[in-house]
Backbone bond lengths (Angstrom), bond angles and torsions (degrees), N, CA, C in turn:
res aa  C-N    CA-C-N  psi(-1)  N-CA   C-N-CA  omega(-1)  CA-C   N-CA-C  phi
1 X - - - 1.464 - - 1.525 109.92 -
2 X 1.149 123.90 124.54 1.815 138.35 -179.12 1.835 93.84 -51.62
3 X 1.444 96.72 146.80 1.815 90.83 158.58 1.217 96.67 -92.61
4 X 1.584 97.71 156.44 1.440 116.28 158.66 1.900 120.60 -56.40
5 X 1.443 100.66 147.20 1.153 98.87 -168.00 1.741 110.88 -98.13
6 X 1.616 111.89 117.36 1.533 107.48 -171.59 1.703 112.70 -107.57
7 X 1.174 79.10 134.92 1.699 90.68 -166.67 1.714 109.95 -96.48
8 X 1.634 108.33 -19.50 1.555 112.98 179.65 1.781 96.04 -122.24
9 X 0.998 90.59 44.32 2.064 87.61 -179.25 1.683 92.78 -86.67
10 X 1.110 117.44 139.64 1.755 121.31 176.51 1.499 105.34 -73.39
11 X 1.933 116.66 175.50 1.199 97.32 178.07 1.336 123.88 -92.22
12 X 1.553 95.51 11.96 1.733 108.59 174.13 1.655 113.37 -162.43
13 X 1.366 118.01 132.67 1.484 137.60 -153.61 1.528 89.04 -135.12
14 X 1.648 93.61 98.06 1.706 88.12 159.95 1.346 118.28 -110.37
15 X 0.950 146.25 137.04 1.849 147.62 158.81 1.575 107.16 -89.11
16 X 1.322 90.23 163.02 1.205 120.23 156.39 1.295 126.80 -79.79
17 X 1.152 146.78 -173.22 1.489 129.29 -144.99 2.198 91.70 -136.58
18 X 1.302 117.63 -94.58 1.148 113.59 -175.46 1.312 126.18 -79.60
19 X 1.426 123.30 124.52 1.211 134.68 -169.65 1.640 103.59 99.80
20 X 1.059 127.48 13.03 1.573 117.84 -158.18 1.766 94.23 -141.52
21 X 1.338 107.16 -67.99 1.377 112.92 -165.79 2.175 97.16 -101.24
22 X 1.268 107.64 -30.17 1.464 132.52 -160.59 1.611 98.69 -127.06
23 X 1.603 97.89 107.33 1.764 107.74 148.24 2.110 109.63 -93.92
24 X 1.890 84.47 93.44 1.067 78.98 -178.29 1.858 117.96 -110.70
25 X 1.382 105.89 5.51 1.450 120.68 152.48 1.611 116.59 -5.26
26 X 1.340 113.23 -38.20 0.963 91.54 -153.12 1.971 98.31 -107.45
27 X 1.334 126.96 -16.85 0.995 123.27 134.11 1.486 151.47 -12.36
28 X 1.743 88.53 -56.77 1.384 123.89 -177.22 1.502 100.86 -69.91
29 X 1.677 115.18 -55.79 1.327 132.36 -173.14 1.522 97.22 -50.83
30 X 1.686 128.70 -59.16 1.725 127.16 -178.60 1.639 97.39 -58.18
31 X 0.979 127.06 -10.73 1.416 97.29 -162.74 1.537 95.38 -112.33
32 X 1.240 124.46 2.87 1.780 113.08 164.84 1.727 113.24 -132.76
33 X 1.446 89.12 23.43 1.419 73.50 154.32 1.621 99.05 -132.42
34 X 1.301 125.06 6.46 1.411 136.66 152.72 2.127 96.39 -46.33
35 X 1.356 125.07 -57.83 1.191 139.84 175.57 1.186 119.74 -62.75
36 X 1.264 118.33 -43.66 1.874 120.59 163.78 1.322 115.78 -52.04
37 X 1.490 114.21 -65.24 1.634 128.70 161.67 1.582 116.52 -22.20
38 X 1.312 106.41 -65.26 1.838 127.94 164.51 1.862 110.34 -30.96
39 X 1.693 103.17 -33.85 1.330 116.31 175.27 1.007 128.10 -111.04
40 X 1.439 118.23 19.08 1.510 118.46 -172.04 1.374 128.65 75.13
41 X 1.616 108.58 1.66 1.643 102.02 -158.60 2.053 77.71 -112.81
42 X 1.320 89.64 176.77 1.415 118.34 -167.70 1.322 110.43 -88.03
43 X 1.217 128.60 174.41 1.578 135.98 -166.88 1.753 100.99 -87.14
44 X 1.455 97.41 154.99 1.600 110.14 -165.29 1.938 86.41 -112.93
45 X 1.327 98.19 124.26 1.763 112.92 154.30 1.259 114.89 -44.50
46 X 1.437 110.76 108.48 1.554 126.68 143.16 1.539 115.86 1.27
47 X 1.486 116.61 -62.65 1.319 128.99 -175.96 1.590 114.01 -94.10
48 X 1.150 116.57 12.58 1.501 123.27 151.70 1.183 128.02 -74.55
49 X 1.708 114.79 -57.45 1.595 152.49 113.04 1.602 107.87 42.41
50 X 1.639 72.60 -92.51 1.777 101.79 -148.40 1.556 121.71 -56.69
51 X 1.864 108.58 -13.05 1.731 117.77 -178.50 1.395 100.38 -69.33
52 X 1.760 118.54 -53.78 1.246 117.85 175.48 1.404 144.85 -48.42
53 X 1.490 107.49 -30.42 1.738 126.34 -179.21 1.859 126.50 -24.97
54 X 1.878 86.53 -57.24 1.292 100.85 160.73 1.421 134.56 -74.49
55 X 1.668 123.10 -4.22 1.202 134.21 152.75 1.469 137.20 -51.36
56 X 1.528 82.17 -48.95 1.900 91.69 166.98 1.329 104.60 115.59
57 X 1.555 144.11 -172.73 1.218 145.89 -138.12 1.753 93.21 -104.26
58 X 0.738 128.73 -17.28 1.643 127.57 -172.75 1.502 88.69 -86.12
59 X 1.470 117.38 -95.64 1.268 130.18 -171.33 1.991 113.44 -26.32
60 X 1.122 115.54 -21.98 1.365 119.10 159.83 1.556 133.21 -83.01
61 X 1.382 87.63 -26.60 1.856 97.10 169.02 1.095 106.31 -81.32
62 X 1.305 128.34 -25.05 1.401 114.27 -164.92 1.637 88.71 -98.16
63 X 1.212 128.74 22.60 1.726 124.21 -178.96 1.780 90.71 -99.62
64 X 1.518 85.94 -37.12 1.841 81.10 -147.62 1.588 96.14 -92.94
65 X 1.790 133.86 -14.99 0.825 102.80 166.90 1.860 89.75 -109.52
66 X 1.220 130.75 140.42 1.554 116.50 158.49 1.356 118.69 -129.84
67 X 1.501 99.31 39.20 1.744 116.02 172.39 1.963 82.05 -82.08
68 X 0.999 113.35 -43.25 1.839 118.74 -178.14 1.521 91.15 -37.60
69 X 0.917 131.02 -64.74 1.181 127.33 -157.46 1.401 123.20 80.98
70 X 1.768 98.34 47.85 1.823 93.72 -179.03 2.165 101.16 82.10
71 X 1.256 125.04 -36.98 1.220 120.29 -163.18 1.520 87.56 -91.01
72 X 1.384 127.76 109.71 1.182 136.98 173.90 1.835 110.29 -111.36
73 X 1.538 109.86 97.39 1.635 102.88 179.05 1.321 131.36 -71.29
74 X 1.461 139.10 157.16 1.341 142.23 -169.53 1.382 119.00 -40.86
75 X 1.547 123.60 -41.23 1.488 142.57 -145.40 1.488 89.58 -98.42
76 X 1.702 121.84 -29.97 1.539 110.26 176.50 1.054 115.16 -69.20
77 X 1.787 129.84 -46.02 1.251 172.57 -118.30 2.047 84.29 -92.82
78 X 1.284 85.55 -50.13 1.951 101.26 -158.75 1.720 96.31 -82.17
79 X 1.002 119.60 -48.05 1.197 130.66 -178.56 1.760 114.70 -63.00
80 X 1.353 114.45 -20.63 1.605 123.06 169.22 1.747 103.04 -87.23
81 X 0.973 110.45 -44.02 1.502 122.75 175.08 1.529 105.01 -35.27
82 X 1.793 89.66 -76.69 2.147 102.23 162.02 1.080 119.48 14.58
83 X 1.935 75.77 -82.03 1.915 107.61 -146.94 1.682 98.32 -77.02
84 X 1.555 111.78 -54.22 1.366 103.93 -167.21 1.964 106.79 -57.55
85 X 1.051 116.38 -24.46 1.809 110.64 171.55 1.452 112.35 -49.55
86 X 1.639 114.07 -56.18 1.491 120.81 165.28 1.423 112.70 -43.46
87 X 1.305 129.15 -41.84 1.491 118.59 -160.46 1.751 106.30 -105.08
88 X 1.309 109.83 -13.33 1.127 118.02 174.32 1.898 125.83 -46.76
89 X 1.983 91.39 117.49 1.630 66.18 -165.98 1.339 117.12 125.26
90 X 1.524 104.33 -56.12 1.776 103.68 -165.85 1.425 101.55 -114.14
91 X 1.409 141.02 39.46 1.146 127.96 137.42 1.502 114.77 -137.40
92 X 1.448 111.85 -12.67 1.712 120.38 -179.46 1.162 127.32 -45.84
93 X 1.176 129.46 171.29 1.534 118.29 158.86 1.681 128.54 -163.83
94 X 1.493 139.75 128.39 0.808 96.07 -172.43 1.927 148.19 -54.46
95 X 1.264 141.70 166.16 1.243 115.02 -177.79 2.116 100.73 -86.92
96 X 1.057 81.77 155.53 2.068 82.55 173.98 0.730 122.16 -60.56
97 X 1.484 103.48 140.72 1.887 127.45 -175.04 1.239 93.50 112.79
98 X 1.780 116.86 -64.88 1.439 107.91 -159.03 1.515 143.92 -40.00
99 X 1.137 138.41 -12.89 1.396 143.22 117.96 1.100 134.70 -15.66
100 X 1.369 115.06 -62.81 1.741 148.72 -175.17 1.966 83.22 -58.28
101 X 1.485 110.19 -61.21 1.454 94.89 -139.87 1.915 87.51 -91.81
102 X 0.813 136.57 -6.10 1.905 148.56 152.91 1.622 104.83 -25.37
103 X 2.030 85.39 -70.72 1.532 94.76 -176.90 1.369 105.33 -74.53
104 X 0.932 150.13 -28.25 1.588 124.65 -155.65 1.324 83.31 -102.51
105 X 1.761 161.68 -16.06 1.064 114.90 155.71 1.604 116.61 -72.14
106 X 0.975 129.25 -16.79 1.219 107.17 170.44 1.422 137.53 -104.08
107 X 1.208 85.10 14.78 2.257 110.19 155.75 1.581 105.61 -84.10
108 X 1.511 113.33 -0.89 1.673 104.76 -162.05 1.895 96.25 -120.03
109 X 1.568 98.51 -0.62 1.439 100.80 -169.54 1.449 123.67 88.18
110 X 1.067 116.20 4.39 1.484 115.07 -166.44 1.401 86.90 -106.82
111 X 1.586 104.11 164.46 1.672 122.90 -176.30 1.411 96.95 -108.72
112 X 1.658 105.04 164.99 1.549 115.00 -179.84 1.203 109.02 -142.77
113 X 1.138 127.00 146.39 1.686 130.54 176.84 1.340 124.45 -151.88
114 X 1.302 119.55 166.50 1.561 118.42 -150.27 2.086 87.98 -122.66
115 X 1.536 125.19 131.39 1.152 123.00 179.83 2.199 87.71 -140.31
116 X 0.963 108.86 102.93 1.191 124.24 154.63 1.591 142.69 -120.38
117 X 1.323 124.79 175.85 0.991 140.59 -154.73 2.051 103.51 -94.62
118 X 1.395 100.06 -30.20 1.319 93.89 -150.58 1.681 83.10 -81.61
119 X 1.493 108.86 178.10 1.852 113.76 165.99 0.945 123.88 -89.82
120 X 1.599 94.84 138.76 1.594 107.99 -154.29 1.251 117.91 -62.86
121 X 1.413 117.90 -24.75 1.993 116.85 174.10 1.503 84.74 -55.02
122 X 1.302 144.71 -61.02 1.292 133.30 -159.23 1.529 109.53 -50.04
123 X 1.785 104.64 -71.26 1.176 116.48 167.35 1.504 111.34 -12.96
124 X 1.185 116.35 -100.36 1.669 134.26 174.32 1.471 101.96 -2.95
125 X 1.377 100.44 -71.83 1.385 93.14 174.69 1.633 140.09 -20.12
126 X 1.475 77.11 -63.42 1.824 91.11 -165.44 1.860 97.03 -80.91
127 X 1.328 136.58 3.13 1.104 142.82 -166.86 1.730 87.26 -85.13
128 X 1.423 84.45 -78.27 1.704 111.35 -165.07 2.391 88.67 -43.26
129 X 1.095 116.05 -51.25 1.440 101.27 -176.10 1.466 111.41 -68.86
130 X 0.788 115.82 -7.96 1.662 107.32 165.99 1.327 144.03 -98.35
131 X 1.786 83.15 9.71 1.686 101.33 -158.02 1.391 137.26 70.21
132 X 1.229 117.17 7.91 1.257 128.74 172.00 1.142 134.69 -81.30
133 X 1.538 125.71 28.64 1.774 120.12 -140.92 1.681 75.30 -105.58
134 X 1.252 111.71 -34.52 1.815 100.93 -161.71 1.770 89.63 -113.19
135 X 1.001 128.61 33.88 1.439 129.31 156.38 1.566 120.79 -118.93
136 X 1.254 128.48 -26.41 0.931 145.54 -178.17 1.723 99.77 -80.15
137 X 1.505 126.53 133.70 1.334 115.54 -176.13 1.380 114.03 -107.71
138 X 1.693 107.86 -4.09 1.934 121.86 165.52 0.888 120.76 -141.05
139 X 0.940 133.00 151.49 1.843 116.33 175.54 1.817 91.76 -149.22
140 X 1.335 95.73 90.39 1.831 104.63 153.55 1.489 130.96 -83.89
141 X 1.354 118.12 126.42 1.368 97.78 173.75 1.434 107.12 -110.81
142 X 1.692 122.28 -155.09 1.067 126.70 -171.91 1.976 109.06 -69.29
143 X 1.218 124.61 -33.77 1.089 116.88 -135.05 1.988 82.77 -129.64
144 X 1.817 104.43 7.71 1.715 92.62 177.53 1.875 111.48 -76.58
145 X 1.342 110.56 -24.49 1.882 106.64 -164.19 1.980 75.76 -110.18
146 X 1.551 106.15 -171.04 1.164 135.02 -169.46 1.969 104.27 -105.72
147 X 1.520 111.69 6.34 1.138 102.19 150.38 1.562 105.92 -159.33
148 X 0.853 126.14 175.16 1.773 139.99 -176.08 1.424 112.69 -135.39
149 X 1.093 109.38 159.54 1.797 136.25 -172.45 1.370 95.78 -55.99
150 X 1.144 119.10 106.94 1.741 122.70 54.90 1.838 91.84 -93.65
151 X 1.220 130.52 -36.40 0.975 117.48 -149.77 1.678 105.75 -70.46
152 X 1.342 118.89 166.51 1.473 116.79 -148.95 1.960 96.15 -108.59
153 X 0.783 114.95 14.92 1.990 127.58 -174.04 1.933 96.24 -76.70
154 X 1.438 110.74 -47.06 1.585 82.87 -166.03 1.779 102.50 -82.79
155 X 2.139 115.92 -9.08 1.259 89.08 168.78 1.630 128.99 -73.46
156 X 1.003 101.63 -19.85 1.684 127.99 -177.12 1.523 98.43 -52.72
157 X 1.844 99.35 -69.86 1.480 93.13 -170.63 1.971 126.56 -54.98
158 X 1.621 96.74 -20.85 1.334 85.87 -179.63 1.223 104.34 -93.84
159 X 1.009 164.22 63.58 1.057 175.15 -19.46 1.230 117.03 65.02
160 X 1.438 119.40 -67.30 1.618 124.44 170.91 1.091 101.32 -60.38
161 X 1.802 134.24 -65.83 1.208 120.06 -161.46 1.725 115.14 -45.31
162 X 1.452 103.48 -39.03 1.667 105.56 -174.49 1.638 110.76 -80.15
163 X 1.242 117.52 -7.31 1.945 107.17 -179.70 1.495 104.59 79.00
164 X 1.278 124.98 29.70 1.416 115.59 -179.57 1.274 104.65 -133.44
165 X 1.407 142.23 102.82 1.433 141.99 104.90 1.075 99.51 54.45
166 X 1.907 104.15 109.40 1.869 91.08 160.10 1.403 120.51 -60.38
167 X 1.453 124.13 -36.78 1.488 125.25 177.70 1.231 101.92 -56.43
168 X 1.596 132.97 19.08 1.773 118.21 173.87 1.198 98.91 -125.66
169 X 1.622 128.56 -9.04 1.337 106.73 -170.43 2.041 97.76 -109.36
170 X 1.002 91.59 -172.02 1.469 105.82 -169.31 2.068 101.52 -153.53
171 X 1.747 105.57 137.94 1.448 103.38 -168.75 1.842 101.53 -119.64
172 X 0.892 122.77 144.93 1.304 122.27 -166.08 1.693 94.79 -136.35
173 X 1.585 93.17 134.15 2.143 97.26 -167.68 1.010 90.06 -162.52
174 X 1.481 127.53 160.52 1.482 156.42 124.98 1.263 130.98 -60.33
175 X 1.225 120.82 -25.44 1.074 109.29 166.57 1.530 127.15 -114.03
176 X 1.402 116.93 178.07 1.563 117.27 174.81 1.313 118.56 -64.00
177 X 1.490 120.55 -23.50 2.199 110.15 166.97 1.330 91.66 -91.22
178 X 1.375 146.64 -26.88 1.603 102.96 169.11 1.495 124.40 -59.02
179 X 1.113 123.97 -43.48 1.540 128.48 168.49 1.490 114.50 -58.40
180 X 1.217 119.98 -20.57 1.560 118.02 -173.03 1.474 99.13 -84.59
181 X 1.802 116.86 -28.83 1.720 128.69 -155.58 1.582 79.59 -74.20
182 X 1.623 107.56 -54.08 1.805 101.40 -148.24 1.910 96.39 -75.25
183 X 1.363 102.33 -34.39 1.801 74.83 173.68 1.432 124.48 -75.02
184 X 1.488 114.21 -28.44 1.443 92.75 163.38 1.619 117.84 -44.19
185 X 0.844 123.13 -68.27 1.430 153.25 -174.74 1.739 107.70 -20.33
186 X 1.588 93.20 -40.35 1.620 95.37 -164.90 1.381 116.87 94.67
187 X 1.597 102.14 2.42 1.696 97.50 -172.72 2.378 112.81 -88.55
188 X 0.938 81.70 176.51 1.925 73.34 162.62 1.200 97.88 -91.30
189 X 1.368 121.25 148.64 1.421 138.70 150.68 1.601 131.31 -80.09
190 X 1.174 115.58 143.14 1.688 105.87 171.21 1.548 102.67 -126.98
191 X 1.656 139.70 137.46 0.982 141.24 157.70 1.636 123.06 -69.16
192 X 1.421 120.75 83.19 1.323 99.12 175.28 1.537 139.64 -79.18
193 X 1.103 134.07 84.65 1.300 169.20 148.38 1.253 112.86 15.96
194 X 1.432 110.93 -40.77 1.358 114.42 -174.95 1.741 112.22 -79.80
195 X 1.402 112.00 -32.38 1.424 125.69 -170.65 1.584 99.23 -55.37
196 X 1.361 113.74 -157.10 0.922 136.37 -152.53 1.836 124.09 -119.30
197 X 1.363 97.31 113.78 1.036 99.85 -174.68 2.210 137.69 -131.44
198 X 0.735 145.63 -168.43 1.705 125.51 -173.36 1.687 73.55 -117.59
199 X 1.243 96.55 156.58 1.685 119.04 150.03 1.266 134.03 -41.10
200 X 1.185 120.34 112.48 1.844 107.37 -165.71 1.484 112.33 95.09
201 X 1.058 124.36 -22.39 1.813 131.28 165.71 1.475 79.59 -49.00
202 X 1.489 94.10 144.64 1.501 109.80 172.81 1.730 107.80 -149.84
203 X 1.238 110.02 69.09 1.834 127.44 -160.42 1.641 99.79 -44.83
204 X 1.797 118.09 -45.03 1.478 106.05 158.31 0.998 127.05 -22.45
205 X 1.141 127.04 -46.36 2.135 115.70 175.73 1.671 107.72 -111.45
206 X 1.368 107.52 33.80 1.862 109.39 149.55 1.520 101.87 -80.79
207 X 1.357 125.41 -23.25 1.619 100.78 -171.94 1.624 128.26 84.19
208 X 1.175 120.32 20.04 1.216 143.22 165.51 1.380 113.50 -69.96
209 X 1.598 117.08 151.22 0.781 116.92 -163.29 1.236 113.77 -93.28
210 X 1.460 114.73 -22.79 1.575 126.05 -178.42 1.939 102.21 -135.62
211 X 1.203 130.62 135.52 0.921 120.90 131.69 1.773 149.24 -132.30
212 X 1.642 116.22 140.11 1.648 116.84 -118.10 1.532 77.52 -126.63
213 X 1.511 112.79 137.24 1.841 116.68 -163.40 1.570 95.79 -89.34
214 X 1.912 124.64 -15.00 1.503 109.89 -177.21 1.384 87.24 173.58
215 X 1.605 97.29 152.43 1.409 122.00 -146.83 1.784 113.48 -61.12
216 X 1.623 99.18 -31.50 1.479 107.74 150.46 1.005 125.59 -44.81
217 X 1.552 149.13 -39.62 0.954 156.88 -150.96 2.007 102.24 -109.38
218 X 1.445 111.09 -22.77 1.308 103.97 162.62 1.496 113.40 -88.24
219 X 1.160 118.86 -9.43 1.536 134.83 162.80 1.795 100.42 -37.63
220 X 1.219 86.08 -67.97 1.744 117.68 -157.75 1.521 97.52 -67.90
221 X 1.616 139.20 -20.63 1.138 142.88 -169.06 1.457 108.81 -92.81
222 X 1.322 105.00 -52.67 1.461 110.08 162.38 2.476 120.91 -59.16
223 X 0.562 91.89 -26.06 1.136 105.34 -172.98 1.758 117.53 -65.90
């Protein structure tokens, strides 16, 4: 299938990684109730799950266990890390379009890159399984610079590393610190819609510059 041809594609499109480019929910989902099981307790709903994803490895332990009460300790924290490496991979997927809109920015010349939250040995991982290690033109994770999203340093840095103008790149997220990273940043924002979110999130007052209901539809924005 031809990519689409984009005529307003920037000269650099970075995302965020899970919930954005990766429905990886469901990964996440094997890998804490792999840990519930470990405790005798029973499997946690998919749709319990899926608000947290974009939170990160704490904010999910404290979903799946919340006898914690919000107090989630280091040794659990490390121990989800573990499990989700084992499961990493074998139930994810990308969400639709995302392919479609991969290739046509880079049928249009423009570069793309991945700046997330999670750690980058993880990251890497799931890059290198998707085939992306030599398509992808950055790959930041949470723990590569000396601070992470919300704060606006790893959009900055990829930016410098690539020679492109914040006024050229454009940041695409699900959650409220990706939009907080790229406006610090100076970058444009995109709300991605489809990702992942808690009840009562209301991405209208993140302050984004665009927000696009599915990755097709950022197809169609760029275009």
């Amino acid at each position: 299938m031809a990519a689409v041809a984009l005529n307003r594609c920037p000269p650099l499109v970075l995302f965020d990684l899970d919930g954005t480019l990766l429905d990886s929910a469901p990964d996440m989902l094997a890998t804490v109730n792999r840990m519930r099981a470990a405790r005798g307790q029973g499997p946690m709903a998919l749709d319990a799950l899926r608000p947290q994803v974009s939170k990160g490895s704490r904010a999910m332990s404290a979903a799946a266990f919340p006898e914690l009460g919000g107090e989630v300790p280091a040794e659990l924290v490390r121990e989800f890390l573990d499990v989700y490496e084992q499961e990493l991979g074998r139930h994810a997927r990308l969400f639709d379009g995302v392919p479609e809109l991969l290739e046509a920015i880079e049928a249009a010349g423009s570069r793309w890159g991945i700046v997330t939250n999670k750690p980058e040995y993880l990251a890497r991982q799931v890059v290198h399984g998707l085939g992306w290690a030599d398509r992808s033109a950055i790959l930041i994770g949470g723990d590569s610079l000396p601070r992470r999203k919300p704060d606006p340093l790893p959009l900055q840095h990829a930016a410098q590393v690539l020679g492109v103008a914040i006024a050229g790149c454009v940041y695409v997220g699900d959650d409220q610190r990706d939009i907080e990273a790229a406006r610090a940043a100076g970058m444009r924002s995109i709300v991605a819609l489809w990702g992942y979110r808690p009840d009562g999130d209301d991405p209208a007052g993140w302050g984004g510059d665009a927000l696009i209901a599915t990755a097709g539809d950022l197809l169609a924005e760029f275009s």
